[in-house]
C-alpha positions in Angstrom: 104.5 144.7 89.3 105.4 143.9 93.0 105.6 146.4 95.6 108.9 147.0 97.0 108.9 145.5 101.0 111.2 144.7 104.3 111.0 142.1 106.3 113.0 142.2 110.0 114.6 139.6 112.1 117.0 137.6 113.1 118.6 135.9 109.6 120.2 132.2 109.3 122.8 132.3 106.8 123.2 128.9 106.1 126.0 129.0 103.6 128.1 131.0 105.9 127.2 129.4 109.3 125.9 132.2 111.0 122.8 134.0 112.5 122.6 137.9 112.5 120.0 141.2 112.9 119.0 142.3 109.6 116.5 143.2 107.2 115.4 141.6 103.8 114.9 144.1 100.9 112.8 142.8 98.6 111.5 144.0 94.8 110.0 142.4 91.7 109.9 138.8 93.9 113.8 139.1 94.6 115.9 139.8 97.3 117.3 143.4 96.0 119.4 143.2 99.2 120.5 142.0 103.2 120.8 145.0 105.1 123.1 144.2 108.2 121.5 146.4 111.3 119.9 146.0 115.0 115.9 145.3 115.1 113.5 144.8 117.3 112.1 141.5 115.8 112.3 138.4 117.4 111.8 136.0 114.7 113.9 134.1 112.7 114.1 134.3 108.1 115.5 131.5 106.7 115.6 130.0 103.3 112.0 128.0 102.9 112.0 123.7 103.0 111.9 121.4 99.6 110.5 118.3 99.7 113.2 116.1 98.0 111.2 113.3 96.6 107.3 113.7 96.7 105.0 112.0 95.0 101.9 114.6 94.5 99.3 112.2 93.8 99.7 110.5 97.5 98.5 113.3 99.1 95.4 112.6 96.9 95.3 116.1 96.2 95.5 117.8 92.9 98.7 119.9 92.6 97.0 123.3 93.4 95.6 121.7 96.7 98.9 119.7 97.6 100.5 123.6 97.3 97.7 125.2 99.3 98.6 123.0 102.3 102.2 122.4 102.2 102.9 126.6 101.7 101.5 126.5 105.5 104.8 124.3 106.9 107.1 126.1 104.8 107.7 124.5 102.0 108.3 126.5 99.0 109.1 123.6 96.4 108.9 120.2 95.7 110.9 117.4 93.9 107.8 115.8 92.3 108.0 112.4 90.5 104.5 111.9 88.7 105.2 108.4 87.9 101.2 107.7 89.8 99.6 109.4 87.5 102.3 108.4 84.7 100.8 104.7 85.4 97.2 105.7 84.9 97.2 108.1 82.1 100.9 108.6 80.6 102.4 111.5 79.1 98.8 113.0 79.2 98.6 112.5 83.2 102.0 114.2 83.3 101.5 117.3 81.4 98.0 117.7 83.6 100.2 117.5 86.4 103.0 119.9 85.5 99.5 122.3 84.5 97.6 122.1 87.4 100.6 123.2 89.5 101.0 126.5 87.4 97.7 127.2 89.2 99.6 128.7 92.6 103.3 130.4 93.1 104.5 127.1 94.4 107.6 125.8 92.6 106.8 122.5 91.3 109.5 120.6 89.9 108.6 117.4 87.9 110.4 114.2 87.2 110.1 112.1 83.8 108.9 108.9 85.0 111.5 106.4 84.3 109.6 103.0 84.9 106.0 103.3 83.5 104.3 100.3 83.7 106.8 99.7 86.9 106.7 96.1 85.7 105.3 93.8 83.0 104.1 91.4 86.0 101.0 93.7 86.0 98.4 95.7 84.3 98.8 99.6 83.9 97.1 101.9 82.6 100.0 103.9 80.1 103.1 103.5 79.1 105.6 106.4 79.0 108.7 105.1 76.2 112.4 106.8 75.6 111.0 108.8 73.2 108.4 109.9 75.3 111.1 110.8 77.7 112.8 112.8 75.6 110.1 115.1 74.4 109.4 115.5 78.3 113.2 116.4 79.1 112.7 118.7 76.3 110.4 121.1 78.9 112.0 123.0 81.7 109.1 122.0 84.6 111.2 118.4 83.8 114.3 118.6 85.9 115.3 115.0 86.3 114.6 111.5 85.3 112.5 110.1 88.5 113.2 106.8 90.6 114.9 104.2 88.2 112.8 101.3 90.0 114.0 98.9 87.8 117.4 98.1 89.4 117.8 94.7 87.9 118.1 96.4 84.7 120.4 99.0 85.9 122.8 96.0 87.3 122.4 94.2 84.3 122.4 97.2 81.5 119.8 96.7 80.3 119.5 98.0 76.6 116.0 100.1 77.6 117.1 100.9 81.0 120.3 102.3 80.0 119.0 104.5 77.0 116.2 106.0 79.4 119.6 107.2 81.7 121.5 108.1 78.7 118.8 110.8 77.5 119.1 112.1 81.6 122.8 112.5 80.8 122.1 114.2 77.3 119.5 116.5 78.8 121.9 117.5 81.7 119.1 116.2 84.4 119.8 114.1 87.2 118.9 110.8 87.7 116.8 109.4 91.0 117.4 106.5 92.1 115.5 103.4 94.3 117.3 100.2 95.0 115.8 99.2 98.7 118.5 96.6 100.0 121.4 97.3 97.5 124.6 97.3 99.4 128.3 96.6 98.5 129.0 95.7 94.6 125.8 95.8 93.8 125.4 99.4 95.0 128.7 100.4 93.4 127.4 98.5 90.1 123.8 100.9 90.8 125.2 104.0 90.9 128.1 103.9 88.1 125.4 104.2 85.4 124.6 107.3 86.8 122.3 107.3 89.1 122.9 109.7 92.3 120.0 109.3 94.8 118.3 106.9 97.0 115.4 107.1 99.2 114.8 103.7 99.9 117.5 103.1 102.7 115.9 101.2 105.4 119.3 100.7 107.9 121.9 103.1 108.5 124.1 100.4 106.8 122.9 100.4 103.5 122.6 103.9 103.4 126.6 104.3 104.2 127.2 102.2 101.3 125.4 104.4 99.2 127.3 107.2 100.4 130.5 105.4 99.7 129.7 105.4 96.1 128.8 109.1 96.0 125.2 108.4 95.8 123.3 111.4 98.0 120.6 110.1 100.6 117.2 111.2 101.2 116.1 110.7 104.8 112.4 109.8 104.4 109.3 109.9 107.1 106.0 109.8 104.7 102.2 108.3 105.6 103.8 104.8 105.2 107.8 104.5 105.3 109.3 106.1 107.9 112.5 106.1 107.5 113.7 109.1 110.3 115.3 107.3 113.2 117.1 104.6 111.9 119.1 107.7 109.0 119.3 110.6 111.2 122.7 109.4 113.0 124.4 109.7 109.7 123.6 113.5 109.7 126.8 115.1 111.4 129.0 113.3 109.4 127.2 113.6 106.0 125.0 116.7 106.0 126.1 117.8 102.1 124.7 114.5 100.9 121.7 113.7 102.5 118.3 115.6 102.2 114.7 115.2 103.5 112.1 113.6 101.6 108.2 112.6 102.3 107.8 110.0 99.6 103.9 109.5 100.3 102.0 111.7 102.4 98.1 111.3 103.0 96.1 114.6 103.3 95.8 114.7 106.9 99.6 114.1 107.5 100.2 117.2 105.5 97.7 119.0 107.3 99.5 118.3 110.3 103.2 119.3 108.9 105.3 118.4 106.2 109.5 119.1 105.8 109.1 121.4 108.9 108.5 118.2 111.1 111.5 116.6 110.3 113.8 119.7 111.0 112.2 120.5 114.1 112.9 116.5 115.4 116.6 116.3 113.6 117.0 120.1 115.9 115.3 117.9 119.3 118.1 115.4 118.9 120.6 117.9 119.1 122.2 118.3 115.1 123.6 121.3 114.5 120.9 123.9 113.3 123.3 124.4 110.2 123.4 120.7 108.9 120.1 120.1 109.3 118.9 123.3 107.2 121.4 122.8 104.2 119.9 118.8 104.1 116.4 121.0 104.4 116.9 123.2 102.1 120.4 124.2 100.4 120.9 120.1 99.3 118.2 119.5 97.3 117.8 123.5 95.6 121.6 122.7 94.3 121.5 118.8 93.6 118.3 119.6 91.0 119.8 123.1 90.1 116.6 124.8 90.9 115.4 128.6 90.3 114.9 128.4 94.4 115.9 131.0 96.7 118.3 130.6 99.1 118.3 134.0 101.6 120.8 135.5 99.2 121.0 139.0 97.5 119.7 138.6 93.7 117.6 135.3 94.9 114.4 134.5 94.2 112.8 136.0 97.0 111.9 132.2 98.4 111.9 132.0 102.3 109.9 131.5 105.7 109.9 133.1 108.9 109.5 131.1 112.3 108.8 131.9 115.6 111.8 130.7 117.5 114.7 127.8 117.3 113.0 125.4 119.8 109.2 125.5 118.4 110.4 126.4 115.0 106.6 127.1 114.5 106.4 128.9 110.6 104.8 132.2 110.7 105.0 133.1 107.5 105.6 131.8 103.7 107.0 133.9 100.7 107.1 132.5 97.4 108.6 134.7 94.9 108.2 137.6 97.1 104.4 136.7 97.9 103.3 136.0 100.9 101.6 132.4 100.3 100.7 131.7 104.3 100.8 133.5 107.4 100.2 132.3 110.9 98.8 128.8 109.9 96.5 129.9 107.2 97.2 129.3 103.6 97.1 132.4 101.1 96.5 130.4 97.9 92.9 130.6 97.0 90.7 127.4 96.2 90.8 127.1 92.6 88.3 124.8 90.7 90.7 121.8 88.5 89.4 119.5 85.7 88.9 115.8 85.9 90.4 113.4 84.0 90.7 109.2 84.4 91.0 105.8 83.0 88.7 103.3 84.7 87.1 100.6 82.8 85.6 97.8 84.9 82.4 96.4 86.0 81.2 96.0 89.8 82.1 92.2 90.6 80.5 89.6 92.4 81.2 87.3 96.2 81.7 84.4 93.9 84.8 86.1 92.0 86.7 86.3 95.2 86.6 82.5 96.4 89.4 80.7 96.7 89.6 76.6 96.6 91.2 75.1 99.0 92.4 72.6 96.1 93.7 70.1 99.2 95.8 73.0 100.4 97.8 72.4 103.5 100.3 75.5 103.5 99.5 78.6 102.0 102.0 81.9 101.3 101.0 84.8 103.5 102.2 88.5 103.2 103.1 89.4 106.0 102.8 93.4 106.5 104.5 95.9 108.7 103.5 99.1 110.2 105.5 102.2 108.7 107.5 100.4 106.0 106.8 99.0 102.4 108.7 95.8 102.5 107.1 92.7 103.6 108.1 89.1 104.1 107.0 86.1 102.9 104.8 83.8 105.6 104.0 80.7 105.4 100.6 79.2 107.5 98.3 76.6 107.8 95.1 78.0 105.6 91.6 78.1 107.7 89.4 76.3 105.1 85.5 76.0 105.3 83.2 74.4 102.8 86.3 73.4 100.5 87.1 77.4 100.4 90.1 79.1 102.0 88.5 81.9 104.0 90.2 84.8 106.4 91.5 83.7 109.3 90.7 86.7 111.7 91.6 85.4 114.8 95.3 85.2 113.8 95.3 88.0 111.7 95.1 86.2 108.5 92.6 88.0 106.1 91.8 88.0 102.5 93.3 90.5 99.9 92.2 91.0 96.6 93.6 93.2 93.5 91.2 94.0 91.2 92.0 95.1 87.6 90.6 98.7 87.1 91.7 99.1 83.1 90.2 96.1 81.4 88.0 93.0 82.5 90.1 90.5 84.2 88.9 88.0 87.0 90.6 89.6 90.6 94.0 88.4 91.6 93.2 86.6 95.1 95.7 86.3 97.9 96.3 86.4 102.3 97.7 89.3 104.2 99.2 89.2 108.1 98.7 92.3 110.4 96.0 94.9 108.9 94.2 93.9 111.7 90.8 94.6 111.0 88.3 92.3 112.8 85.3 92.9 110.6 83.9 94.2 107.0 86.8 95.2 104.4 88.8 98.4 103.2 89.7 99.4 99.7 91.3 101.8 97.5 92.3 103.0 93.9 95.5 103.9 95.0 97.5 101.0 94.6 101.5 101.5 93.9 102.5 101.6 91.2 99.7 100.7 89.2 96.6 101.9 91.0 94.5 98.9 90.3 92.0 98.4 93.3 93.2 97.1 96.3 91.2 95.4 99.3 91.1 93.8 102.2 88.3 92.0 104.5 87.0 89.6 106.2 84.3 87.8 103.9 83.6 88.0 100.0 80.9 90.1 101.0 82.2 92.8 102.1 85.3 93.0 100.1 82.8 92.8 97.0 80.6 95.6 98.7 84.4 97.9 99.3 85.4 97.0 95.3 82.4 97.9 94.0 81.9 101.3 96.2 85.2 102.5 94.1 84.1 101.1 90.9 81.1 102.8 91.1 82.7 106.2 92.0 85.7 105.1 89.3 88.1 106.1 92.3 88.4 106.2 96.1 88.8 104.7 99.0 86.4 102.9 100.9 85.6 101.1 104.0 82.4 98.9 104.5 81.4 96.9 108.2 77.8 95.9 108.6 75.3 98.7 107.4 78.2 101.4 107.8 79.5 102.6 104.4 82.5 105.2 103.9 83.7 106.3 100.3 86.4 109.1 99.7 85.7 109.5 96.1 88.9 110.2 93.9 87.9 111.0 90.0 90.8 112.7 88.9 93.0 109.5 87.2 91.3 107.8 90.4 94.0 108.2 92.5 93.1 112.5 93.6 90.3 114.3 94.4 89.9 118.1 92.6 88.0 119.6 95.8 89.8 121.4 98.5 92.4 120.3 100.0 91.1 120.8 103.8 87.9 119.0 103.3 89.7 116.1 101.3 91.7 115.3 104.4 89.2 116.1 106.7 87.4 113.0 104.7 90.3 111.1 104.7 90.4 111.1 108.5 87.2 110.3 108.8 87.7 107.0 106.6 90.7 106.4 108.0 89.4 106.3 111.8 86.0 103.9 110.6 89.3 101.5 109.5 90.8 101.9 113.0 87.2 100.8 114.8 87.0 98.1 112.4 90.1 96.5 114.4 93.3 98.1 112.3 96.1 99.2 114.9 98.4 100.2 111.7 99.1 104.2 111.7 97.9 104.2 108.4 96.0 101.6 107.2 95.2 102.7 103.5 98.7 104.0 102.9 100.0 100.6 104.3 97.2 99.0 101.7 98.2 101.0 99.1 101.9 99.6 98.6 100.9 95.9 99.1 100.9 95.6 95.4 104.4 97.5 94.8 106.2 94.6 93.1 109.4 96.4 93.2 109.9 96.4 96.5 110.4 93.2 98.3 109.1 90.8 99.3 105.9 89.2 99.0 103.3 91.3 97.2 100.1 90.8 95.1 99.5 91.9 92.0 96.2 91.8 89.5 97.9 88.8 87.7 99.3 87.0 91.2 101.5 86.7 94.2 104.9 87.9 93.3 108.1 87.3 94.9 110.2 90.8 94.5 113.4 89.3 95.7 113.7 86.8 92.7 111.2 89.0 90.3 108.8 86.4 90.1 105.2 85.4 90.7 104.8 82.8 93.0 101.7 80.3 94.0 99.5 81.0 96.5 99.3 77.3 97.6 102.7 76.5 99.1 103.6 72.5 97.5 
């Protein structure tokens, strides 16, 4: 049993508006009571910060690990959709997901991935059916059904589609959605099956039309999309229906902060403190009905205390009335997790990553951009030596390659616009939504030497430029590593700065990578069975007739 305790300071009742001298009283990990009463502390106690939409597996951390670092920023839950791991290995990756987290105090909450395989234009590992669904609503760590990618089905009903949101409905669980770009009818059309999320507003725009339809909006700033300035306007005006959300975050982005960084730069633009804690915290804890805390009496004894309303710097976490970090240092001990995967290729050769010129005089180009996922179809004169197309690095023009990591398959060959690199080749496991390999070089060579690197270590990412080699090896479903958290991102940024010297000026270059072969998300993307277009759900030749 739990000690009894007090905790002191200055306490930010959001629900109320107001900020007053008191003490917690807390027993058996609740609050017992909020004793009004003059003190001498100077910090603040405040309900603790839920990521909205996370998926886990981006952070290329196990659970466990992923808890150990975000407990440091104040974050006390998450809104986690597996759907990563849901691609690799299923229900089975699921239920190791929703296990591992039971490891620490931190309050996972899991989604049942709606869209697994995310699209028949491509090879995944699993696929998670209705029925498999249902037995997963059927456990409370399931709280809603995650991100209905598929929003051509929704528009259309779908039969599949709309029996996956039926079961949401049945269940009681709420329904996620992401429709990048859907605005007017189509919106309205989206969100009348049901579904009352989005975290894939780009312009402030789209995201009122959501809001028109009484959709809620998650204000996202991951490792890739970033999402923040063009969203945070629509704060004063909508602060019940929009919450904060990280999407994808690398490992040494969440060493650096997490939720905490978005309320401290929503407070430097002048919101109200109030607004911007409720879309912090209150928002999401209520939307997802969640056994959270909110600073209350007879709450889970969930909340943080910071140093001040101008640094907001978090001095201490409590999870269920434990104390989980204090004064930057995490309080949940390493803990050793099991591996588990699906990776069944062999290394491949230069020869398998040619491509003929065939006479080609245009060629389609995806052309990439730094902190968001959707791209736009280029179109370019090809640079052709020896009857092959080659990269073009002096325009930025390089070769890009997905590689099929669940069967043997000849690679998927295609041209990418502003990685940047000016020598060797990158790679990685990670791959949305699939997590096929992914890579990107200069010459066959060193894209073959980058493939095989992860297929050897069946998971990682890689970078590879003359004699230098890199390789962040990721065994568990090849997409995580099981070791601690620290020295996983303390890899990370290793491999990530070798990408920068090699030429990238992208703020993330393996996140960026990493969502070149999301198909859902438009426009031009690569996937292991070819170019697709994602704005008419269609692949698309690589030589432009």
């Amino acid at each position: 049993m739990q000690a009894a305790y007090t905790v002191s300071g200055r306490i930010i009742d959001i629900h109320n508006k107001e900020i007053f001298e008191g003490t917690v009283h807390v027993a058996n990990g609740r609050i017992s009571k909020i004793v009004r009463e003059a003190t001498n502390a100077t910090n603040y106690i405040l309900p603790g910060f839920v990521d909205a939409h996370v998926h886990v597996e981006s952070s290329m951390l196990v659970p466990c690990e992923f808890a150990r670092l975000a407990v440091v920023h104040g974050t006390v839950a998450t809104i986690s959709d597996p759907h990563e791991i849901g691609n690799v290995l299923g229900v089975k990756g699921v239920e190791y997901m929703i296990e591992n987290g039971k490891k620490t105090p931190f309050k996972f909450y899991f989604g049942a991935p709606s869209c697994v395989p995310a699209t028949p234009f491509e090879t995944a590992g699993a696929e998670i059916t209705a029925a498999d669904i249902e037995e997963l609503f059927k456990r409370d760590e399931i709280v809603y059904l995650a991100e209905m990618m598929n929003w051509p089905g929704v528009l259309h009903r779908d039969p599949v589609v709309m029996e996956k949101i039926e079961l949401a409905k049945k269940y009681g669980k709420a329904v996620d959605g992401h429709a990048p770009g859907l605005m007017g009818e189509q919106a309205k059309l989206y969100a009348s099956a049901g579904i009352t999320t989005d975290h894939e507003c780009f312009t402030a725009e789209e995201a009122l039309d959501k809001l028109a339809v009484d959709m809620k909006i998650l204000i996202r700033e991951g490792s890739a999309a970033k999402n923040f300035e063009a969203l945070i306007p629509l704060l004063p005006q909508h602060y019940q229906n929009i919450m904060f959300c990280s999407d994808d975050k690398h490992p040494d982005n969440l060493v650096e902060g997490h939720i905490n960084l978005l309320v401290k730069r929503a407070l430097a633009k002048g919101n109200d403190l109030f607004h911007v804690l409720q879309a912090a915290s209150i928002n999401p804890v209520e939307h997802y009905k969640l056994n959270v805390g909110l600073l209350r009496e007879n709450d889970p004894a969930d909340f943080i205390l910071v140093d001040d309303l101008d640094n907001f710097n978090v001095l201490a976490t409590y999870i269920n009335g434990e104390m989980v970090a204090e004064k930057g240092k995490s309080n949940i001990a390493f803990t050793e997790s099991e591996t588990i995967n699906n990776f069944n290729t062999s290394p491949k050769t230069p020869e398998q990553f040619a491509v003929p010129s065939a006479d080609a005089h245009k060629i389609r180009v995806i052309e990439a951009f730094d902190g968001q996922l959707i791209t736009k179809e280029g179109i370019v004169e090809p640079k052709i030596e020896n009857g092959f197309i080659v990269s073009d690095v002096a325009n930025d023009i390089l070769k890009m390659t997905v590689v099929n990591r669940y069967e043997e398959a000849e690679p998927a060959v295609a041209f990418i616009k502003n990685i940047g690199i000016k020598q060797g080749a990158i790679a990685s496991s990670v791959g949305h939504d699939s997590h096929n390999i992914i890579a990107v070089g200069v010459d066959d060579e060193s894209i073959t030497r980058a493939v095989n690197l992860i297929i050897e270590a069946k998971g990682g990412v890689s970078a590879v430029d003359g004699d230098r080699e890199q390789l962040l090896p990721l065994p568990v479903a090849g997409i995580m590593s099981a070791e601690d958290g620290y020295k996983v991102a303390e890899a990370y940024s290793g491999i990530d700065k070798m990408s920068k010297e090699m030429g990238s000026n992208l703020a993330s270059p393996f996140m960026t990578l990493s969502f070149m072969a999301l198909l859902v998300i438009p426009s031009l993307k690569l996937s292991d069975k070819g170019l697709f277009n994602g704005d008419t759900f269609s692949f698309v030749p690589l030589i432009k007739a």
